[in-house]
C-alpha positions as a Markdown table, in Angstrom:
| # | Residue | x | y | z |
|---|---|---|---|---|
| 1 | Unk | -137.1 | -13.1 | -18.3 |
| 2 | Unk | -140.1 | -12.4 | -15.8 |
| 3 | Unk | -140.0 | -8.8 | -15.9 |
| 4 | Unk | -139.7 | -9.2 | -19.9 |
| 5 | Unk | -142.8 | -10.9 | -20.0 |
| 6 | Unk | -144.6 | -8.2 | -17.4 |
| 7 | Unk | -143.7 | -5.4 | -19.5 |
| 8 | Unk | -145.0 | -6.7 | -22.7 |
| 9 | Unk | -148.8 | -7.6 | -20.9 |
| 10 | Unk | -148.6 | -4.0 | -19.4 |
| 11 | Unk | -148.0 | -2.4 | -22.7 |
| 12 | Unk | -150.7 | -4.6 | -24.1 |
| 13 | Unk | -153.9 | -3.2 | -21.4 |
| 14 | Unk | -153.2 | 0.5 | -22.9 |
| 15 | Unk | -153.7 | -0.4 | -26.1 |
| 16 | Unk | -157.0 | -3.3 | -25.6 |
| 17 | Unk | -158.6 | -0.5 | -23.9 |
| 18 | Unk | -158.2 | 2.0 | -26.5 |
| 19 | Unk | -159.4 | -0.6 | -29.2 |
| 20 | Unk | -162.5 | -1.1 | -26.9 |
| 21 | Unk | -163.2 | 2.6 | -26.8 |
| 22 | Unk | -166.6 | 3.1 | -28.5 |
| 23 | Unk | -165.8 | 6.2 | -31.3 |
| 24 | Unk | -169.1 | 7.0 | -33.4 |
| 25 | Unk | -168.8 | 8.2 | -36.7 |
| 26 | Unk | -170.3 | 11.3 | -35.7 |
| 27 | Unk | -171.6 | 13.3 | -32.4 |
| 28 | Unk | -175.1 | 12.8 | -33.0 |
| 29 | Unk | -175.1 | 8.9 | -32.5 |
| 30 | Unk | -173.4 | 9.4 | -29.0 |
| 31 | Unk | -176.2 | 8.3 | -26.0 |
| 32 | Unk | -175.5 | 9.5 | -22.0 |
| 33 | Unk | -174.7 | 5.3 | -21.6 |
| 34 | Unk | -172.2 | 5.3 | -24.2 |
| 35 | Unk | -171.0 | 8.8 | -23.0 |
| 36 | Unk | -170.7 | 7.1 | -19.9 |
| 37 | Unk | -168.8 | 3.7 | -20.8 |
| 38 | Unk | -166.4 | 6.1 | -22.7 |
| 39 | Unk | -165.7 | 7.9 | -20.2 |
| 40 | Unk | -164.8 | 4.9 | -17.9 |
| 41 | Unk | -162.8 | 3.0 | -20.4 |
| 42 | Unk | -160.8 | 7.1 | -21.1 |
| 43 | Unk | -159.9 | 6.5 | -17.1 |
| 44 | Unk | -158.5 | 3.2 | -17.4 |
| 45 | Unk | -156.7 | 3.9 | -20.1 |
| 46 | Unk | -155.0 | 6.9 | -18.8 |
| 47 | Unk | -154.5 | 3.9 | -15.8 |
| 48 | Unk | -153.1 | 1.9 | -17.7 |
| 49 | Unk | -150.8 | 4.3 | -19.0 |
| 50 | Unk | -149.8 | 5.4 | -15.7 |
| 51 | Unk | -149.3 | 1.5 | -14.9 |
| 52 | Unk | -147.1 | 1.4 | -17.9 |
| 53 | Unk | -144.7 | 3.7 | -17.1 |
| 54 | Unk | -144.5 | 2.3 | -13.3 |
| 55 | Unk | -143.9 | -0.7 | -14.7 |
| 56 | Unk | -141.3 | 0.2 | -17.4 |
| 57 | Unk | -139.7 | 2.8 | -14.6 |
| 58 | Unk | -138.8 | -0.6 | -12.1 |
| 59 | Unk | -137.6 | -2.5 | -15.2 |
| 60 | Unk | -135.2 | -0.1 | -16.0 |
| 61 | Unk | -134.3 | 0.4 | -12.0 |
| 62 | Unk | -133.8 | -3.3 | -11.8 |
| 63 | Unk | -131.8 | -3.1 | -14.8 |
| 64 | Unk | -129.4 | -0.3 | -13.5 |
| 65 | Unk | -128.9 | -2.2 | -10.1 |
| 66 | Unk | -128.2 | -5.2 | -11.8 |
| 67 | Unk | -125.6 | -3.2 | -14.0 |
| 68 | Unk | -124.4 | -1.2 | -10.8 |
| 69 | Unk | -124.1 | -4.5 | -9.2 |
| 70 | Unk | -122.4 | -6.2 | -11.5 |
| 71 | Unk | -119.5 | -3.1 | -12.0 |
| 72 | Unk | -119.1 | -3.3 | -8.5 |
| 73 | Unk | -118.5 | -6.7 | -8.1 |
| 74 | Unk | -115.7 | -6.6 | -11.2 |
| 75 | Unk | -114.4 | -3.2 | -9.7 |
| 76 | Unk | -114.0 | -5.3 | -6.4 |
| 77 | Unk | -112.2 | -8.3 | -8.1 |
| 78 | Unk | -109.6 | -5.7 | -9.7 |
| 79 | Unk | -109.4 | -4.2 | -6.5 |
| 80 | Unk | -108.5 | -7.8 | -5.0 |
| 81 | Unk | -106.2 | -8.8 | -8.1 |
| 82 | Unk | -104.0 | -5.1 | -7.3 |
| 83 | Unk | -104.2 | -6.1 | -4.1 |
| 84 | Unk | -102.8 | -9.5 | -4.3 |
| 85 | Unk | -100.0 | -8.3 | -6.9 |
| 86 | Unk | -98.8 | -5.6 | -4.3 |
| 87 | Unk | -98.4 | -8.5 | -1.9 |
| 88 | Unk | -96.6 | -10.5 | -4.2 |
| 89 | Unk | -93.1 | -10.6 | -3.7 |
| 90 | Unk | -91.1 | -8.7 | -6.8 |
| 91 | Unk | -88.5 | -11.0 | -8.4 |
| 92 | Unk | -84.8 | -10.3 | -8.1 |
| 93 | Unk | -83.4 | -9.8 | -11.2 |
| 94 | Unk | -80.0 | -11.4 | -10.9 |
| 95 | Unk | -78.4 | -9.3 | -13.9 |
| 96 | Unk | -78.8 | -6.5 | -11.5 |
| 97 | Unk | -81.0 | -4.5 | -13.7 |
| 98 | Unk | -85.1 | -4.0 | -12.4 |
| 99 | Unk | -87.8 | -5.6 | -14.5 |
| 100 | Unk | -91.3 | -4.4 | -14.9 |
| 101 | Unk | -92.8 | -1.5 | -13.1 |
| 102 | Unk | -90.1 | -1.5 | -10.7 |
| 103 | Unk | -88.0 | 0.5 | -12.5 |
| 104 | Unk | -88.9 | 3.7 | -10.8 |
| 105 | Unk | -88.9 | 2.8 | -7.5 |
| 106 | Unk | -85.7 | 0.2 | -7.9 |
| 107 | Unk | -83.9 | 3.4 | -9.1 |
| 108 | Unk | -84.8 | 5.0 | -5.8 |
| 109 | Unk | -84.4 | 2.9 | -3.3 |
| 110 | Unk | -82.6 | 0.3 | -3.9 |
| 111 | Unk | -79.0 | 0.8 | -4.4 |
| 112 | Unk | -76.9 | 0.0 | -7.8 |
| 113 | Unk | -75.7 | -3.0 | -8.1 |
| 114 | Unk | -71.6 | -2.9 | -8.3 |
| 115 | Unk | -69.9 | -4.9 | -11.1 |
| 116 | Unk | -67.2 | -6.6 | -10.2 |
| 117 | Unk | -64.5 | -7.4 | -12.4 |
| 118 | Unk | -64.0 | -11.4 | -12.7 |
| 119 | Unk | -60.2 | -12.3 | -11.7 |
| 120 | Unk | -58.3 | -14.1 | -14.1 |
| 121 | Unk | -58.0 | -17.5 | -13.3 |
| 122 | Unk | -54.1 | -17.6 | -13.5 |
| 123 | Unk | -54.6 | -14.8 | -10.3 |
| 124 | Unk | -57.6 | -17.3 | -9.0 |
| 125 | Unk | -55.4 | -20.1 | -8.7 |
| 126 | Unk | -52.8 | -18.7 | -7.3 |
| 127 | Unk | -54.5 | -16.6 | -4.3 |
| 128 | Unk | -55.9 | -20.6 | -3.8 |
| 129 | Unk | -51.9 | -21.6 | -3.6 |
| 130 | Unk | -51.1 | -18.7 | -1.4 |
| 131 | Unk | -54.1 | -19.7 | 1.2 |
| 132 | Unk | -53.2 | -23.4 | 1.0 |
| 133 | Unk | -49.7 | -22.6 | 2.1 |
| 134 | Unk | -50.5 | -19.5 | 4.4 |
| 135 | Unk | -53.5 | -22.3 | 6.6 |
| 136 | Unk | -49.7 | -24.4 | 6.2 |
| 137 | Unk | -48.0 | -21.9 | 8.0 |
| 138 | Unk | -45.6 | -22.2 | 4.6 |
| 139 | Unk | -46.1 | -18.5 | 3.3 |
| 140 | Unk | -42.1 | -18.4 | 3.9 |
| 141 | Unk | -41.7 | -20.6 | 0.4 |
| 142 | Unk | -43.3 | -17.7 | -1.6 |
| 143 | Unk | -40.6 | -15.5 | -3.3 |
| 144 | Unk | -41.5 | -12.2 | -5.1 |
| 145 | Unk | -40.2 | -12.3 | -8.5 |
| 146 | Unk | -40.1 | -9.9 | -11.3 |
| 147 | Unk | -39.9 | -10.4 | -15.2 |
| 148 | Unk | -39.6 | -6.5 | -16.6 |
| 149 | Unk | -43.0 | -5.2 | -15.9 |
| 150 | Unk | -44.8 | -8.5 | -14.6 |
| 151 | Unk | -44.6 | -9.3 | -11.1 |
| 152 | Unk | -45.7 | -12.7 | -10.1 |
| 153 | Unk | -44.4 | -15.0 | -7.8 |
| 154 | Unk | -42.0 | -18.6 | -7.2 |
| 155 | Unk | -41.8 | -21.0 | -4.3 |
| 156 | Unk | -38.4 | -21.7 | -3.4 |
| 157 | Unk | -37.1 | -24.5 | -1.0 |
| 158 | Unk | -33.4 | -25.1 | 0.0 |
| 159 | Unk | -32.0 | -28.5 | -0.4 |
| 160 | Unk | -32.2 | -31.1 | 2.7 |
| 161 | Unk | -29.7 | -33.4 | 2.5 |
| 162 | Unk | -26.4 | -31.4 | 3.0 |
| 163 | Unk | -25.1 | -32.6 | 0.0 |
| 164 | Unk | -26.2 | -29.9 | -2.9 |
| 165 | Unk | -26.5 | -31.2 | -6.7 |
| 166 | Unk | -27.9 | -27.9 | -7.8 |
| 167 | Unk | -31.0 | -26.3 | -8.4 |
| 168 | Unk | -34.6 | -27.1 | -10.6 |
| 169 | Unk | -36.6 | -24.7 | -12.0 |
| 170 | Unk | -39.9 | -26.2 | -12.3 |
| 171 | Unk | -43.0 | -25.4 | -14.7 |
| 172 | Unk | -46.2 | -26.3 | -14.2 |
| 173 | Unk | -48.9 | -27.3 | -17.7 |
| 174 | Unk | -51.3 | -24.6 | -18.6 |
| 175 | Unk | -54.4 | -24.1 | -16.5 |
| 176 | Unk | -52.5 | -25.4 | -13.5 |
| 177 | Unk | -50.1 | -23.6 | -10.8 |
| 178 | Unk | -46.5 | -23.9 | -9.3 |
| 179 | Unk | -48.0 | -25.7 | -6.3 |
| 180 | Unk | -50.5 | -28.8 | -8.7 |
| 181 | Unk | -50.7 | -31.3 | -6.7 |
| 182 | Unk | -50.7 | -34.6 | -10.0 |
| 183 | Unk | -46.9 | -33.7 | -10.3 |
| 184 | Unk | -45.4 | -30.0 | -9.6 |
| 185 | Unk | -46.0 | -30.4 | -6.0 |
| 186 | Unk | -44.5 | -33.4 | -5.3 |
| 187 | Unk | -41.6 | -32.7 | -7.5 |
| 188 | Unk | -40.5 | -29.0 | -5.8 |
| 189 | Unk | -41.3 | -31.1 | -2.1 |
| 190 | Unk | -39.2 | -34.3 | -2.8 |
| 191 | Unk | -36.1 | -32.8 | -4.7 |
| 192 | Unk | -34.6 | -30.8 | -1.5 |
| 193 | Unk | -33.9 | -34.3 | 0.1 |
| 194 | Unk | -31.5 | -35.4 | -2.3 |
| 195 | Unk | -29.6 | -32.0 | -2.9 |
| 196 | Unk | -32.1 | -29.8 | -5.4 |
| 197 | Unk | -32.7 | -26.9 | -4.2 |
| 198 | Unk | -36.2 | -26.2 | -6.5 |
| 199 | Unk | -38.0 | -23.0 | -7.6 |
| 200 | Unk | -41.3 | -23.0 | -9.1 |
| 201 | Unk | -42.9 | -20.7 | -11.2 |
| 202 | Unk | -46.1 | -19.3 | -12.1 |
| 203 | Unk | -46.7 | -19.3 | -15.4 |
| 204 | Unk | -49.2 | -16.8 | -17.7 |
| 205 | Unk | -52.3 | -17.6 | -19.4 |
| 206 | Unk | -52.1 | -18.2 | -23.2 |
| 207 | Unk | -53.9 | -15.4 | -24.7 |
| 208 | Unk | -54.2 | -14.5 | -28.7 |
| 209 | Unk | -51.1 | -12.5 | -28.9 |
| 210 | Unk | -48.5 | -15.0 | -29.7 |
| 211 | Unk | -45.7 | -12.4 | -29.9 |
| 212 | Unk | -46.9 | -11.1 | -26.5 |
| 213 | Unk | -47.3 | -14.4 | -24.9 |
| 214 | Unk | -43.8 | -16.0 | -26.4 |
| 215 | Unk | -41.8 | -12.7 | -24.3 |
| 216 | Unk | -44.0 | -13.1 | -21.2 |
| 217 | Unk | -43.5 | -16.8 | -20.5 |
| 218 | Unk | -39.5 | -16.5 | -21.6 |
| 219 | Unk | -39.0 | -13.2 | -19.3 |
| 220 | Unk | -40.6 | -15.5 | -16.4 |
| 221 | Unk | -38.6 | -18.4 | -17.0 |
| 222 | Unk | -34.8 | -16.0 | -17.3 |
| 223 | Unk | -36.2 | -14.3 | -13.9 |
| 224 | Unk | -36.6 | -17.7 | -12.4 |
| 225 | Unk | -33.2 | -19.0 | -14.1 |
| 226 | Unk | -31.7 | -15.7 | -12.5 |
| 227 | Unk | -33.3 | -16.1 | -9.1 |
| 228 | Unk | -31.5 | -20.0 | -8.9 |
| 229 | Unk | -28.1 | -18.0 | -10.3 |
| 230 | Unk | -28.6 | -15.4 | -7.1 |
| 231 | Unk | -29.0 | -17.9 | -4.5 |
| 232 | Unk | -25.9 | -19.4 | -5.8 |
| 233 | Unk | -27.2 | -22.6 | -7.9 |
| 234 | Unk | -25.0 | -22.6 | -11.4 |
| 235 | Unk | -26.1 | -26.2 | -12.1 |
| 236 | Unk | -29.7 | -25.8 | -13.4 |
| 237 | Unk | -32.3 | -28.9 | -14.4 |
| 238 | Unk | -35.4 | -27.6 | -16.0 |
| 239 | Unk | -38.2 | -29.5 | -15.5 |
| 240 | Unk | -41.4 | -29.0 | -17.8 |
| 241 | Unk | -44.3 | -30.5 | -18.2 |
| 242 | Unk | -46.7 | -30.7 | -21.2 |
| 243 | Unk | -47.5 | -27.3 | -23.3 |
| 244 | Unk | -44.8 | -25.7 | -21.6 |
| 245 | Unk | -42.1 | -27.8 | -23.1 |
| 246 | Unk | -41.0 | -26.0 | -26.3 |
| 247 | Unk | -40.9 | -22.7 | -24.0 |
| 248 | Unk | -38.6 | -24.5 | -21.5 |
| 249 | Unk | -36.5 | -25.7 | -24.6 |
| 250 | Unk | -36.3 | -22.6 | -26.0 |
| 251 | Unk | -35.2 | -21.0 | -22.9 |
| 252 | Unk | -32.3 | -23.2 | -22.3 |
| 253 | Unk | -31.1 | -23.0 | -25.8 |
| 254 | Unk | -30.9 | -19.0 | -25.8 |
| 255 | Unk | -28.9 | -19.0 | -22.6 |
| 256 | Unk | -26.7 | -22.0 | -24.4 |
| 257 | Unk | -26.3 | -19.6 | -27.3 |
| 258 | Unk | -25.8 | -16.4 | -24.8 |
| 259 | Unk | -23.3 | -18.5 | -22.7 |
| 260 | Unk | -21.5 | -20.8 | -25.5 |
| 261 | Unk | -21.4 | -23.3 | -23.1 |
| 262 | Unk | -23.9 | -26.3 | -22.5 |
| 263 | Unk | -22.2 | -26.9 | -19.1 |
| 264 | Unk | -24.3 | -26.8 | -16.2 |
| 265 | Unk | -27.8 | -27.0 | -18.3 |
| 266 | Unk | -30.3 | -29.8 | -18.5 |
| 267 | Unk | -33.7 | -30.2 | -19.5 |
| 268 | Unk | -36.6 | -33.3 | -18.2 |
| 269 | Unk | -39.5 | -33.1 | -20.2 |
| 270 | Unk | -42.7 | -34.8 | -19.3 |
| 271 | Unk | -45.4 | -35.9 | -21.7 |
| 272 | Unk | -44.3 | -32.8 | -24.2 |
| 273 | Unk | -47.2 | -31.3 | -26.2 |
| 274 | Unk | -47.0 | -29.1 | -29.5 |
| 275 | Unk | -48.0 | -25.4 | -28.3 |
| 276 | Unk | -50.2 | -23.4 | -30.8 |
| 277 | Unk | -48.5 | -20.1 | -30.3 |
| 278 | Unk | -45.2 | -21.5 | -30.2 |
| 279 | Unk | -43.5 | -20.7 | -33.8 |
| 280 | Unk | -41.4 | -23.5 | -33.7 |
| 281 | Unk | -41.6 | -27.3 | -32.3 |
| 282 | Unk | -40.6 | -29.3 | -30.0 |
| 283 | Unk | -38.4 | -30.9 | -32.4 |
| 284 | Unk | -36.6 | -28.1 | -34.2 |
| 285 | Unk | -35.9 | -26.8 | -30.6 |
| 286 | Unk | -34.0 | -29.6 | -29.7 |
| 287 | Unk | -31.8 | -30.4 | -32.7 |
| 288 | Unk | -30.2 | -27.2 | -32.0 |
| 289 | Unk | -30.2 | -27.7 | -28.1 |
| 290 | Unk | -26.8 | -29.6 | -27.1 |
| 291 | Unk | -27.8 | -31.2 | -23.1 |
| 292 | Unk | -28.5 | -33.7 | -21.0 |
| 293 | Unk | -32.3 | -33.8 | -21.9 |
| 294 | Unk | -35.2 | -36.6 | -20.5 |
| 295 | Unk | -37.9 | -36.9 | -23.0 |
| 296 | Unk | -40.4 | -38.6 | -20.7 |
| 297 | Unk | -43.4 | -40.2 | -21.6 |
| 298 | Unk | -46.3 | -41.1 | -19.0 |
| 299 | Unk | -49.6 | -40.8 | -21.0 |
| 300 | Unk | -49.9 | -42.6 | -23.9 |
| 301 | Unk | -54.3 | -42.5 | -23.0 |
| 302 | Unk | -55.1 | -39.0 | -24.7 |
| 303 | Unk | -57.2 | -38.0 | -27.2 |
| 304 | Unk | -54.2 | -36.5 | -29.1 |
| 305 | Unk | -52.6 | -40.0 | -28.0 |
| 306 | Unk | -51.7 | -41.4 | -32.2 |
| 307 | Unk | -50.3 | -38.1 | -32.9 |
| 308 | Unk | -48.5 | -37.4 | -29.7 |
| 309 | Unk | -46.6 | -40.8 | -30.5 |
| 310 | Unk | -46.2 | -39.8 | -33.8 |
| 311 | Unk | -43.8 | -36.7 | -32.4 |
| 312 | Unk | -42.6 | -38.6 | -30.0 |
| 313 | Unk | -41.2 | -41.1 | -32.7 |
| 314 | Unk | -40.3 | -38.4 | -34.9 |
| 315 | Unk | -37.7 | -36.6 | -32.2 |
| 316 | Unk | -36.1 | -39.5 | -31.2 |
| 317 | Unk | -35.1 | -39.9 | -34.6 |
| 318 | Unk | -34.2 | -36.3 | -34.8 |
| 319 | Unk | -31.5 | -37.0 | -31.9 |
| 320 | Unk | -30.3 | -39.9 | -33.2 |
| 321 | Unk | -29.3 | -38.2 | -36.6 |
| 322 | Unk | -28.1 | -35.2 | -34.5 |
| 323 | Unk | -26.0 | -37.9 | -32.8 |
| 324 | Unk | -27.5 | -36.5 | -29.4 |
| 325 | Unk | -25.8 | -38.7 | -27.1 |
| 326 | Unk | -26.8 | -37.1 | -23.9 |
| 327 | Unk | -30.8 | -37.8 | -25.2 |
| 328 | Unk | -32.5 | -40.7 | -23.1 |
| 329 | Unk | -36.2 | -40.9 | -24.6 |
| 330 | Unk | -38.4 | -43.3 | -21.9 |
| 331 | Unk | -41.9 | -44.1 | -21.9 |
| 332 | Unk | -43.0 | -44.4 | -18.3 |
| 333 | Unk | -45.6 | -47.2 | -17.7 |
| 334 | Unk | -49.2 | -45.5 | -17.2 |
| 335 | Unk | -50.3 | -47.1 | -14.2 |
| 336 | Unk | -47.0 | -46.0 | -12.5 |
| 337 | Unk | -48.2 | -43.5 | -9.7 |
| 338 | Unk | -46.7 | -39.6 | -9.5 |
| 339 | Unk | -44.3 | -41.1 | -6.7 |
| 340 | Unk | -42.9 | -43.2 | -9.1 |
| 341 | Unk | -42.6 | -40.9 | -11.8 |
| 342 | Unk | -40.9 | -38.3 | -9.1 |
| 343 | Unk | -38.3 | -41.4 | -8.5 |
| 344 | Unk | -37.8 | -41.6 | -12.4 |
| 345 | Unk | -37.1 | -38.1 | -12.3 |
| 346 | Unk | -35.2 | -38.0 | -9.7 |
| 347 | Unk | -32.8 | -41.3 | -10.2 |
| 348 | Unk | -32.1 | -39.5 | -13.8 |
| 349 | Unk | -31.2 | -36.4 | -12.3 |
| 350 | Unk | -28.5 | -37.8 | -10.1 |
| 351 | Unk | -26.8 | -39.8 | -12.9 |
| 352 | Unk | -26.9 | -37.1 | -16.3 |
| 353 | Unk | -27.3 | -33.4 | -14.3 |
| 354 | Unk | -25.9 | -33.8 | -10.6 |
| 355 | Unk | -23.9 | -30.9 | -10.3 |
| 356 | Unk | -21.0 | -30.1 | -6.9 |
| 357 | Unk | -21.3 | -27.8 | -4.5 |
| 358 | Unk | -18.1 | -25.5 | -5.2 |
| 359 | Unk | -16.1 | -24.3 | -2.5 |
| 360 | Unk | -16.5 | -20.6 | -0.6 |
């Protein structure tokens, strides 16, 4: 504001001292005085006008530093700012792909990242099983088994007790594995010492194919069937819990058909559930399977729990038209524990499916 104020008195001098400048009208009024006085005031004006300039050339020079000052100090705060980012740590980017500017130099120095293929969880849970049993010093029980092109795996144990009733080929519910630990577990662990020899089984995933899934889980359940058959148990109980019911069924009834003979079969359901890609139920399975069969019931506290009930009413009434005598539907009380139901199990198994050990 100052040198604002300078520059407009400094351009004010020049021009006072040209309005004071004496001008006749004509040469013959000029005197040697006023010659004289003209004459001074011509010098300060030209002064002045020399001042003027000065004065205008520092405003403009102050202005300039002030500019000059004012881009350095604004180049040296973007100079800081680059600065500060380049010390900033980049962020990973966990998709494995770089963000912002980093493209370039994530291209070249830093290697790819590898996708890995996610396992699927039916191979997740049982590498889990096989590392359990392996840190048990139990990777003995696990018996390669093959259903045509699928290769996947059992857990066999030999009877205990010396006095063989046969053998049980054991299923496990979906999302679970031959070794679950609510019911499969104990089951294949306590049978040996009262004369079952047991075999469980891993079963596949349900995926959208019904077709496809319907062979897969009946080839693994006649390769586990056969397996029991090899090692010289003709007296088979299967034993299947929830979804895999109606496959379990249905397994036992072709081999009934196949055989013509319902001699040496049995079947212990346990909590049996409706499958989505099974094309036919529970029920119409059973009315054409002629066996000792357990329809056990053990949770009544589902969210299905008024329509499970309602099937469960529904094929006991099935088997009593059919005449099924060998049927025995029980309903298990819900606080029992899984040792109890294992004794269930177990105490039905020696009275309706004990088999004898036939002679070499």
């Amino acid at each position: 504001m100052s040198n604002t104020m300078s520059s407009d008195i400094t351009t004010a001098i020049p021009f006072l001292l040209w309005k004071g400048i004496d001008r006749p009208s004509s040469p013959r009024q000029v005197s040697v005085g006023t010659c004289r006085w003209n004459l001074i005031l011509r010098l300060m004006f030209a002064a002045s006008i020399t001042v003027v300039g000065l004065s205008a050339f520092e405003v403009s020079a102050a202005d300039a530093n002030a500019d000059e000052e004012a881009t350095t100090a604004s180049d040296m705060a973007a100079s800081d700012t680059a600065k500060a980012a380049n010390d900033t740590p980049t962020p990973v980017n966990t998709e494995g792909a770089p963000s912002g500017n980093d493209t370039e130099s994530s291209n070249t120095d830093a290697p790819a990242k590898v996708l890995r293929a996610v396992p699927y969880p039916e191979h997740a849970r049982h590498q889990q099983l096989i590392t359990h049993l392996t840190l048990q010093n139990r990777q003995q029980e696990v018996v390669p088994l093959l259903a045509g092109d699928d290769n996947f795996d059992g857990l066999f144990l030999r009877e205990r007790s010396g006095e063989a009733q046969g053998g049980a080929l054991i299923l496990h519910d979906i999302a679970q594995h031959a070794h679950w630990p609510s019911l499969t577990g104990p089951l294949r662990e306590s049978l040996p010492d009262h004369g079952w020899t047991t075999l469980s089984i891993a079963l596949p995933d349900p995926n959208q194919d019904r077709n496809a899934y319907d062979l897969a889980i009946r080839a693994r359940i006649n390769a586990g069937l056969d397996y029991l058959a090899s090692r010289g148990q003709l007296n088979v109980a299967l034993i299947a819990p929830g979804d895999s019911v109606v496959w379990a069924a249905g397994a036992l009834q072709a081999r009934q058909r196949a055989t013509e003979n319902a001699r040496g079969l049995a079947l212990v359901m346990i909590d049996a559930r409706e499958h989505t890609l099974s094309a036919l139920t529970v029920e119409q399975v059973l009315e054409t399977l002629d066996a000792p069969i357990l329809d056990l019931i053990t949770d009544d506290r589902s969210a299905d729990a008024a329509t499970r009930q309602w099937q469960q009413t529904s094929r006991l009434g099935a088997m009593k038209r059919k005449k099924r005598q060998q049927y025995h539907q029980i309903e298990q009380s819900t606080r029992d524990t899984p040792e109890r139901v294992v004794r269930r199990i177990r105490g039905w198994l020696k009275h309706h499916a004990a088999g004898t050990e036939l002679p070499n």
